[in-house]
C-alpha positions as CSV (number, residue, x, y, z in Angstrom):
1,X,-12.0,-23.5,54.7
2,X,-13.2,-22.7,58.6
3,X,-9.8,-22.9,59.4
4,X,-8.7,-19.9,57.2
5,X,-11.9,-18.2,58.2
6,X,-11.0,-18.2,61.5
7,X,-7.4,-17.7,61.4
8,X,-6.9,-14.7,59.4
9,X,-10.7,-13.1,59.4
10,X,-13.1,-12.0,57.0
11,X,-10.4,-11.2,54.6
12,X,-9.2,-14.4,54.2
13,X,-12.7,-16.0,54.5
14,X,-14.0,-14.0,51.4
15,X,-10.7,-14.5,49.3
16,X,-10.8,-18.2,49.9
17,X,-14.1,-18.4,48.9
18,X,-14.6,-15.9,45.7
19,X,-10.8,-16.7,44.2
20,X,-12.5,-20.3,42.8
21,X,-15.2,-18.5,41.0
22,X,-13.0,-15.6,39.8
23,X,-9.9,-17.1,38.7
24,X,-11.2,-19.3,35.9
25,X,-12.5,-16.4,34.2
26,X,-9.4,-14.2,34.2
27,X,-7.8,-15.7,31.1
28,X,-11.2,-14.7,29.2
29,X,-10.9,-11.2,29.9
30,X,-7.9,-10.1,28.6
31,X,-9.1,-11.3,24.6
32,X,-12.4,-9.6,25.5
33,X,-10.3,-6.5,26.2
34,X,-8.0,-7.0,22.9
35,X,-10.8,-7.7,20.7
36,X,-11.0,-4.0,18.8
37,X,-7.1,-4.3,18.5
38,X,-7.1,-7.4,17.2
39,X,-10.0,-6.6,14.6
40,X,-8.1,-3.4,13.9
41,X,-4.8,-5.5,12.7
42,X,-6.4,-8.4,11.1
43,X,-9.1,-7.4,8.5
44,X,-9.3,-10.9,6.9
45,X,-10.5,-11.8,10.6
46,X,-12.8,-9.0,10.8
47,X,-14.1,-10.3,6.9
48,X,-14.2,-13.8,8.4
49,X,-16.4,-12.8,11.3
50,X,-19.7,-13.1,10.1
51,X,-18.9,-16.6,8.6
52,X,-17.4,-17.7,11.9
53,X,-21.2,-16.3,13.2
54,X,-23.0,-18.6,11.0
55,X,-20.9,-21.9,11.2
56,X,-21.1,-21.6,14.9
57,X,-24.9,-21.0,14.7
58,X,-25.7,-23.9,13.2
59,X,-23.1,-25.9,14.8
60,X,-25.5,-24.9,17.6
61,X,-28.5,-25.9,16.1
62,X,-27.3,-29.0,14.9
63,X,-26.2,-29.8,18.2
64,X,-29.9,-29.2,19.6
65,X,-31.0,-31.4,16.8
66,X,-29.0,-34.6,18.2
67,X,-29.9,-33.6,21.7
68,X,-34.1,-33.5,20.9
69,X,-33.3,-36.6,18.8
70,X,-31.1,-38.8,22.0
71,X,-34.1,-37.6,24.3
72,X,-36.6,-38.9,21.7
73,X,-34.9,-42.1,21.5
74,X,-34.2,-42.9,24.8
75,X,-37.8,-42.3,25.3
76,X,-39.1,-44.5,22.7
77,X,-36.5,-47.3,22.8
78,X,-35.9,-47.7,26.4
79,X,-33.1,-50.5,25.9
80,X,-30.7,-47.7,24.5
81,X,-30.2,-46.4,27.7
82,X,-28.2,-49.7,28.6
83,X,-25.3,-48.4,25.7
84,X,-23.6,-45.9,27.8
């Protein structure tokens, strides 16, 4: 990266270093832009939304749950860590 930096300037400099943080994020903006559109044309999603809410909510929880419960056992039975 010096080497662009000091071949073609600040220009290059700054592209090299912000294109790595803002191209994995460009595929995410264009459903976030769609997303009225696409509720407008699919009412069975726009029913299915609050469900989709809930399952992922406790999918969430759930995985919190195993995580507290790996910690707890790692703590208490020291000769898991040795699994994986």
């Amino acid at each position: 990266m010096p080497i662009e930096i000091s071949n073609g300037g600040v220009a290059a400099g700054a592209t090299s270093l912000l294109s790595p943080c803002a191209l994995p994020r460009v595929p995410f903006v264009f459903p976030a832009l769609s997303n009225r559109t696409l509720l407008d044309h699919l009412p069975c999603m726009r029913k299915a939304g609050h469900r989709i809410q809930i399952v992922s909510g406790l999918v969430r929880v759930a995985v919190g749950v195993l995580m507290m419960t790996a910690f707890w056992l790692l703590s208490t039975f020291p000769a898991f860590r040795s699994i994986g």
